[in-house]
N, C-alpha and C positions, 0 to 999 in steps of 0.2 A: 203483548210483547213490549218490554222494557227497551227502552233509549239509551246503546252503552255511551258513557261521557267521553268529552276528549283528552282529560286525564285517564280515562281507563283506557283510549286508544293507545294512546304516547305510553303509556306503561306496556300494555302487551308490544306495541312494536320496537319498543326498545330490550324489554324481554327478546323478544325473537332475532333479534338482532346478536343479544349476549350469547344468545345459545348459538348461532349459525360461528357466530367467533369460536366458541367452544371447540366447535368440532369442527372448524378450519386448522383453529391451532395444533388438536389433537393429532389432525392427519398430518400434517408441516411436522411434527413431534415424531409421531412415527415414521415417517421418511427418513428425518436424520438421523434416527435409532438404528439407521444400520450402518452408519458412519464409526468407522474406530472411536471409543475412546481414550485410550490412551498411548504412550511411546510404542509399548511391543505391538501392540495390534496394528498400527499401522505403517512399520516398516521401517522405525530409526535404523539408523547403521551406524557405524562406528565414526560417519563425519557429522553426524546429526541429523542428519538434511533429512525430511518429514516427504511423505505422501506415498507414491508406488513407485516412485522412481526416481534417481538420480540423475539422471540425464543432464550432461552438462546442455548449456545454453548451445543454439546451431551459432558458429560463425555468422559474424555481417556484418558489409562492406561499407565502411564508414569514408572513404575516401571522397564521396559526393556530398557527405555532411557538411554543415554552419558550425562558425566557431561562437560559443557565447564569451565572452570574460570579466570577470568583476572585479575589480580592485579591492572595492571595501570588504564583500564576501571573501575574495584572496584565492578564488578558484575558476576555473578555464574549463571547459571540457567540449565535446559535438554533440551536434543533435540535428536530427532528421531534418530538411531544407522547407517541407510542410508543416513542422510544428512552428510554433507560437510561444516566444518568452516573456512572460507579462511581468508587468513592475515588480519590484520586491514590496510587499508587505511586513508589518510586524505584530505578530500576534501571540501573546502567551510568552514572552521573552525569548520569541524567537524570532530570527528573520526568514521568510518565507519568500521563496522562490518557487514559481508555477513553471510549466512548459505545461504547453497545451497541445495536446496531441490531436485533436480535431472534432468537433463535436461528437460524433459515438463513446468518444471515451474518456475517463475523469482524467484529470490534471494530472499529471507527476509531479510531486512536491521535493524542495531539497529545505529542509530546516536545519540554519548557523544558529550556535548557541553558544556561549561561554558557560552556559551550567551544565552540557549534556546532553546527550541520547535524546530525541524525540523518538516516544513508546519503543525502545529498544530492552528494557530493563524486565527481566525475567521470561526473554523468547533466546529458545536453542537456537545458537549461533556456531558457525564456521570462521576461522582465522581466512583472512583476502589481505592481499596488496591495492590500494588505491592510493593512485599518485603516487606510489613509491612510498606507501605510509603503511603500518599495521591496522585493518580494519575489520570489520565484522559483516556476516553474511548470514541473512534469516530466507533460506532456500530461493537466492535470485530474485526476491521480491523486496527487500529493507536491504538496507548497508548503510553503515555506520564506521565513521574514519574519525579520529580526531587527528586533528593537523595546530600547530602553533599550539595558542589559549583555546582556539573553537573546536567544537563536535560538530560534526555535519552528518545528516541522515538523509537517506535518500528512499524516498519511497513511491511505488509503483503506485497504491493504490488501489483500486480495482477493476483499471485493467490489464489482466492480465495476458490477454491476447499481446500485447505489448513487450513481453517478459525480454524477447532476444534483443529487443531496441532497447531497452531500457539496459540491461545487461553490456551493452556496447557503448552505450552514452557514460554508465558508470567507470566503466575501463577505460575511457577515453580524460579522463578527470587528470587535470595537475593544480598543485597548487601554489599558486603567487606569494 
């Protein structure tokens, strides 16, 4: 009996490795193979708004909320008394504003822009008021207002457990 090498180990276990990926992938593939793919299969209606239901956001009582407000951003709004408003950032020509909702769940982001839309550009949108302004609605999870020179986006992110806080924090927007 032959001594197999340890390039022929590291070969076969990285083999066995591509393969186990293979047919992880395959199964993650076919799980989402039963997902709509497109507008009529999964339920547009005539406001756009995507998935099984339209269900507007529940009412929430924002009377107990924190006011944030920013001068140079130009925008004011509330948010929950346990989140967390971390410094603005600037990244990719935009100004980046976090609230941190609490460790289980990512940041809500708001990106000020003078060029425009943060990833707003080719998603079905709904016409909204924010601030008293014309804005745009990608089913209670993005919204996009431009106000003055700036676009400002507002994005959930992925959590979405969050939808009616965020939906409330966004209503709650004026602009300076």
């Amino acid at each position: 009996m032959h001594k197999i090498s340890t390039q022929s180990k590291s070969f076969i276990i990285l083999f066995l490795i591509a393969i186990f990926g293979v047919f992880y992938s395959a199964n993650l593939w076919s799980n989402l193979g039963g997902l709509p793919s497109g507008p009529k299969e999964i339920g547009y209606n005539e406001t756009m708004k995507f998935g099984n239901s339209t269900q507007a956001p529940q009412p929430v009582d924002t009377s107990t909320w924190k006011n944030f407000s920013d001068a140079k951003l130009g925008l004011s709004f509330k948010y929950k008394p346990d989140w967390k408003i971390l410094p603005v950032i600037s990244k990719g020509g935009y100004q980046v504003l976090q609230i941190d909702p609490g460790k289980k769940f990512y940041n809500i982001k708001i990106y000020v822009s003078p060029k425009g839309y943060y990833v707003l550009e080719g998603l079905p949108t709904t016409n909204v008021q924010i601030g008293g302004q014309p804005g745009l609605d990608v089913n209670d999870l993005l919204f996009g207002v431009k106000n003055g020179e700036n676009y400002y986006t507002f994005d959930i992110g992925l959590s979405l457990s969050l939808k009616n806080d965020f939906v409330a924090m966004v209503k709650s927007v004026e602009f300076r």
